[in-house]
C-alpha positions as CSV (number, residue, x, y, z in Angstrom):
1,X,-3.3,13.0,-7.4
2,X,-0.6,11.8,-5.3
3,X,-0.6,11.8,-1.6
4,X,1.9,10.8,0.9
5,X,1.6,9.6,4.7
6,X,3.9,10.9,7.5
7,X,7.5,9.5,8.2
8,X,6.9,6.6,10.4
9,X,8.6,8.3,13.5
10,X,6.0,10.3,14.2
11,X,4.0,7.1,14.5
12,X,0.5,6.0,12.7
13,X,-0.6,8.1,9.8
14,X,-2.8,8.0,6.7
15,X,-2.7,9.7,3.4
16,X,-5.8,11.4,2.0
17,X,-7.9,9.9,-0.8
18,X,-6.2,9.5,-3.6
19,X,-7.7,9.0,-7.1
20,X,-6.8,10.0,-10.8
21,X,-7.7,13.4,-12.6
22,X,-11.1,12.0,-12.9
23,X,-11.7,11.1,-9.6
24,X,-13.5,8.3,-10.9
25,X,-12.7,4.5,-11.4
26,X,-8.8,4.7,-11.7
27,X,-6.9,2.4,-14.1
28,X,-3.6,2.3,-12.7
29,X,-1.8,2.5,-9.2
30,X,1.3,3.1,-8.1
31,X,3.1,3.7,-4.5
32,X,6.3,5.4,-3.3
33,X,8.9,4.6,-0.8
34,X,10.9,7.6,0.7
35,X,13.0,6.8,3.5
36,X,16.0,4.0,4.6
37,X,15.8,1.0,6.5
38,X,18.2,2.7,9.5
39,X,15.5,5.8,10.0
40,X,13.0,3.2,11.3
41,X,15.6,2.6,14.4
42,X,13.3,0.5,16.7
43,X,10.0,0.9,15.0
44,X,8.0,-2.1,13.5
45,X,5.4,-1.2,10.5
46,X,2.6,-2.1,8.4
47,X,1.3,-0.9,5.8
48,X,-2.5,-0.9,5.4
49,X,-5.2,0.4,2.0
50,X,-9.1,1.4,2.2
51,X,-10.6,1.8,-1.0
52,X,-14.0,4.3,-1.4
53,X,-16.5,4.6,-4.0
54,X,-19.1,7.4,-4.4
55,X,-18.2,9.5,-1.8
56,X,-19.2,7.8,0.9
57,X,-19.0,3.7,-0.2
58,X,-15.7,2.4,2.1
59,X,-14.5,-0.8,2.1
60,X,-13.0,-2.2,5.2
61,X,-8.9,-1.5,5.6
62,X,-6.6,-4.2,4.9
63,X,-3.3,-4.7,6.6
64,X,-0.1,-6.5,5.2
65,X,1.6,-8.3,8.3
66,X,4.1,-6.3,10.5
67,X,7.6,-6.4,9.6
68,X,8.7,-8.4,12.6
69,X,6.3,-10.8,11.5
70,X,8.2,-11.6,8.7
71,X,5.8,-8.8,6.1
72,X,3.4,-10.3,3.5
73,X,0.5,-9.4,1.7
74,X,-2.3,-7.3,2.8
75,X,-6.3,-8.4,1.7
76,X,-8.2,-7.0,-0.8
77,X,-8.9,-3.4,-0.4
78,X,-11.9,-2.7,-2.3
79,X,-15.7,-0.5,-1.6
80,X,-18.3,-1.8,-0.1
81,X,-19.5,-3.8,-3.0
82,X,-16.0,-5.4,-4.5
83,X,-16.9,-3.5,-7.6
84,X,-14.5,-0.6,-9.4
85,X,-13.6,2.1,-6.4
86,X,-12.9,5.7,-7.0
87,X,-10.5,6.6,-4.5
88,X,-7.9,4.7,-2.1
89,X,-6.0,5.5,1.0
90,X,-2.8,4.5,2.7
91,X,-1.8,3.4,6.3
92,X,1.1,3.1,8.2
93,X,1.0,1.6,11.7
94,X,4.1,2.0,13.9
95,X,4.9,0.3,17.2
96,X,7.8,-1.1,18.9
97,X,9.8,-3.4,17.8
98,X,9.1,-6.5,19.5
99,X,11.7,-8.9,18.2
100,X,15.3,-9.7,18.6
101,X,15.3,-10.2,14.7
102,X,17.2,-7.4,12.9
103,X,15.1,-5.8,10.2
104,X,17.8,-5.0,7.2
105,X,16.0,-3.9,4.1
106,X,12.1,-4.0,3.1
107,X,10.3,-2.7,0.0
108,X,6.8,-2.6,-0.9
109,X,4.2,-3.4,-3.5
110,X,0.9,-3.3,-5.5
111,X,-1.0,-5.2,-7.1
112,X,-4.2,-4.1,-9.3
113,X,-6.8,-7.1,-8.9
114,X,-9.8,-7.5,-11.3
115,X,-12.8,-9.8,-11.0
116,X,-10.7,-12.0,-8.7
117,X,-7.6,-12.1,-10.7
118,X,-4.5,-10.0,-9.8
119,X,-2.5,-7.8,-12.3
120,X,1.3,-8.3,-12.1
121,X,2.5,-6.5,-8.9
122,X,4.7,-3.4,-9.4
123,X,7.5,-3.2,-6.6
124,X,9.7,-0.3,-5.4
125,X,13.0,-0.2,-4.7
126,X,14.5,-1.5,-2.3
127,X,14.3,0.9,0.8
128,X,18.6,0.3,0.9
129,X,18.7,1.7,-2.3
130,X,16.8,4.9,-1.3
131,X,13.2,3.7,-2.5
132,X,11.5,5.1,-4.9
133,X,8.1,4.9,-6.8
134,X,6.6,1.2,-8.5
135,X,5.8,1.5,-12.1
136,X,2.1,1.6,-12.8
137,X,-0.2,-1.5,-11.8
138,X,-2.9,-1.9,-13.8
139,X,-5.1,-5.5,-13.9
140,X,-4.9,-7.9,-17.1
141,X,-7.2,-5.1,-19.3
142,X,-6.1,-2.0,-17.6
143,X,-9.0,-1.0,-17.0
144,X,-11.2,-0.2,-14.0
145,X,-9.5,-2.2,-11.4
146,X,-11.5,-3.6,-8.5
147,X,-9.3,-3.4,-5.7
148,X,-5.3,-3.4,-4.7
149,X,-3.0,-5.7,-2.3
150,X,-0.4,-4.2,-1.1
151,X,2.6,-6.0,-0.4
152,X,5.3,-5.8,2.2
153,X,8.9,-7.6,1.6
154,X,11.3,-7.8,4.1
155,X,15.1,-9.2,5.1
């Protein structure tokens, strides 16, 4: 089921947990980007994923970089035990910007990883160009992923 954070001007914000129809051990992940560089004005972001297993199994959040610091990839969002979550959440974290360095476009990404090795990583649009959603990441047997990096790029 898909599930959306707020707009980053109302500062931090999560989605809820988000799995498939199942609610069990998803296969593929995507993510969605609604909004344009110029609605940030002077915020600076990250992006952040928690994954859960069994109800009540969470793994610790991982954070990509912020924006001013140039974006990156977050850690491995996975359960407790590394192994096949059911459910995963999004973050975004909003402060000032602290920089004198212009932010001018950014998009995101995902990447299923499995066993230690990452699918390919399925990118949005860039935010310039009005977002949009990734195509589907899945992990080299698209099946029952372990955990997802996000990914944030940024000129």
């Amino acid at each position: 089921m898909e599930q959306f954070t707020g707009y980053a001007k109302y500062g931090n914000t999560s989605t809820p947990w988000a799995g498939d129809a199942n609610g069990y051990d998803p296969d593929a992940v995507r993510i969605n980007l609604d909004t344009l560089p110029e609605a940030l004005g002077q915020l600076d972001f990250r992006i952040g994923a928690q994954a859960m297993d069994n109800g009540g199994h969470y793994g610790p959040p991982q954070f990509t970089p912020w924006a001013s610091q140039g974006g990156g990839a977050s850690g491995l969002a996975t359960d407790d035990n590394g192994r096949d979550p059911d459910k995963y959440r999004l973050f975004l974290e909003t402060r000032s910007w602290p920089s004198s360095v212009t932010l001018t476009d950014f998009r995101l990404s995902v990447t299923a990883v499995d066993h230690g090795v990452p699918g390919v990583a399925a990118v949005t649009p860039w935010a310039s160009q009005g977002g949009g959603r990734t195509t589907w990441a899945v992990d080299s047997n698209s099946y029952d992923f372990d955990g997802i990096v996000i990914g944030l790029e940024v000129q």
